[in-house]
C-alpha positions in Angstrom: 16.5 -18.1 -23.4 18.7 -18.0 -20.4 18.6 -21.0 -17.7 16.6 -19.6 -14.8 18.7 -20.4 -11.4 17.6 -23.9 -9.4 16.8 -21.6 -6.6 14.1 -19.7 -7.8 12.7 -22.1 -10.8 9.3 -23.5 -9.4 10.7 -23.2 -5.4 7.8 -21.6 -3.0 10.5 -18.3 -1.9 8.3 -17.7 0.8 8.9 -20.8 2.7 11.3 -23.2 2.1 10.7 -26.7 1.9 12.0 -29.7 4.2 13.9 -31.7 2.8 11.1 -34.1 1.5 13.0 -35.9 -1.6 11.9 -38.8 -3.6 14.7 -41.1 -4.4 15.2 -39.8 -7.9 16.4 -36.0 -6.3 13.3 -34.4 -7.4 11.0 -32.5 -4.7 7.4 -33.3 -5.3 5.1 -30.8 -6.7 2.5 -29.3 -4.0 -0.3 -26.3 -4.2 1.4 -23.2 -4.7 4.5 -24.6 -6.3 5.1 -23.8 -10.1 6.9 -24.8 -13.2 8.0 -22.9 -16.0 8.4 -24.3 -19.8 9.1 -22.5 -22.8 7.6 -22.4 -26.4 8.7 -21.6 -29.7 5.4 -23.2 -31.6 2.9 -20.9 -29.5 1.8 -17.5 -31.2 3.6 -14.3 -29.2 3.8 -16.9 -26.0 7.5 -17.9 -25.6 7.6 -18.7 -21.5 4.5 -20.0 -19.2 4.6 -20.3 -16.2 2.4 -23.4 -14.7 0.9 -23.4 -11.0 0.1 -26.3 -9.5 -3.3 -26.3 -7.8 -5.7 -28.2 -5.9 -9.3 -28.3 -5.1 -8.8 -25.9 -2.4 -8.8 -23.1 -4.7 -12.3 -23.3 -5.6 -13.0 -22.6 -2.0 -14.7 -19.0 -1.8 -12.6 -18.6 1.5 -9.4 -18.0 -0.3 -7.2 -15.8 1.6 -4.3 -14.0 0.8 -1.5 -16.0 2.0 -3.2 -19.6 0.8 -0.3 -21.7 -1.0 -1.9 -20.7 -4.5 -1.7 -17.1 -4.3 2.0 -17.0 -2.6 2.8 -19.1 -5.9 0.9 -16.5 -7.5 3.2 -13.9 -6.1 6.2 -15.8 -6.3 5.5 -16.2 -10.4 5.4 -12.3 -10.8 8.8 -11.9 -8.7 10.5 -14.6 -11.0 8.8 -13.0 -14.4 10.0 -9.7 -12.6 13.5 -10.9 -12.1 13.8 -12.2 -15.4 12.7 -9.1 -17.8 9.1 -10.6 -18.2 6.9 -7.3 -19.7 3.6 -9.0 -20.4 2.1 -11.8 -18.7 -1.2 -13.1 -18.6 -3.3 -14.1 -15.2 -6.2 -16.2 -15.3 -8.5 -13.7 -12.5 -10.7 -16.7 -11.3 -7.1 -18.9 -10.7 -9.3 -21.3 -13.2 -9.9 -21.8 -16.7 -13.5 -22.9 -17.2 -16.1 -21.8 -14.6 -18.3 -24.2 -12.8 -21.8 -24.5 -11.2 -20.5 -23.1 -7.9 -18.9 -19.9 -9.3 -21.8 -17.9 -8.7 -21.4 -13.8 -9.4 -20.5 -13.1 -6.0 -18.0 -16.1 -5.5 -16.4 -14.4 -8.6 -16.1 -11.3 -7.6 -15.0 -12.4 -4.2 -12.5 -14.2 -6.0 -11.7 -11.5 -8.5 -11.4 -8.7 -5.8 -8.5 -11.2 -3.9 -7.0 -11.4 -7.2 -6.5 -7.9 -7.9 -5.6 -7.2 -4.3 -2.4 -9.8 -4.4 -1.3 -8.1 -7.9 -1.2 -4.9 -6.3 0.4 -6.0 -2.9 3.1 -7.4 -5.4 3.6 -4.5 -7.4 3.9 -2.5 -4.6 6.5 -4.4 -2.8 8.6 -5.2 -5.3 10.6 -2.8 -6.2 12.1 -4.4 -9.8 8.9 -3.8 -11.2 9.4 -0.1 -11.8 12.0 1.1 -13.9 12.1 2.5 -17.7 10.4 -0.1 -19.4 6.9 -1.1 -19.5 5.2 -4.0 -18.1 1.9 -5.1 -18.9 -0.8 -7.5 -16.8 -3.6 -8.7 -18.9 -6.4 -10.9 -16.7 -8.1 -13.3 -18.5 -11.6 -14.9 -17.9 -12.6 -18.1 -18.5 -15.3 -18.8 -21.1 -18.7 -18.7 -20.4 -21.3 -22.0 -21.6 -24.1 -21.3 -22.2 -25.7 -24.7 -21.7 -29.3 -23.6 -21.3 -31.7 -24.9 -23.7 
């Protein structure tokens, strides 16, 4: 795999940060930020990508330029940049649902989602070209807790 630039690995290219440093050199990690490792021991995964979120997100007010979803957007430009073709996004931004995701709170959520997936497609104009590139959205498991 090839060593993805300083610049763009994990940095919020919307708005730079201040120069906030802890005394090792490392920025801290805040909402909207993300990380990237890569596998060899996962099946057909090689590269995720990991966003750092808060509680905030499980706020049914979510709009379009919260933190998470410019990290959102900022994880397809870097997957983009860097000959990405499939990647997976959790549509809820969450991977087990909760008492307060209620069927309107997820499509809410869902609908936001879809809309800043577009928006990025749409703008970004390294995402056409010959090849294809797939988006698979993935739900988080239902319990079924009742007795």
């Amino acid at each position: 795999f090839d060593t993805l630039q300083p610049s763009s690995q994990g940095k919020n290219l919307d708005s730079p940060r201040s120069g906030n440093h802890d005394p090792s050199g490392n920025l801290p990690l805040r909402t909207g930020d993300f990380y990237i490792t890569r596998h060899s021991n996962l099946s057909q995964m090689h590269v995720v990508f990991h966003l750092v979120v808060d509680d905030s997100t499980r706020n049914a007010q979510l709009s379009a330029r919260q933190p998470v979803l410019v990290g959102l957007r900022n994880i397809l430009h870097t997957a983009a940049q860097h000959n990405t073709f499939n990647i997976c996004v959790p549509l809820l931004l969450a991977h087990e649902m909760t008492e307060e995701m209620t069927l309107q709170w997820c499509m809410k959520r869902a609908e936001l989602v879809f809309k800043c997936v577009k928006g990025f497609m749409m703008e970004n104009s390294s995402w056409s070209g010959p090849e294809t590139r797939t988006i698979q959205f993935l739900l988080p498991p239902v319990r079924n807790d009742r007795k």
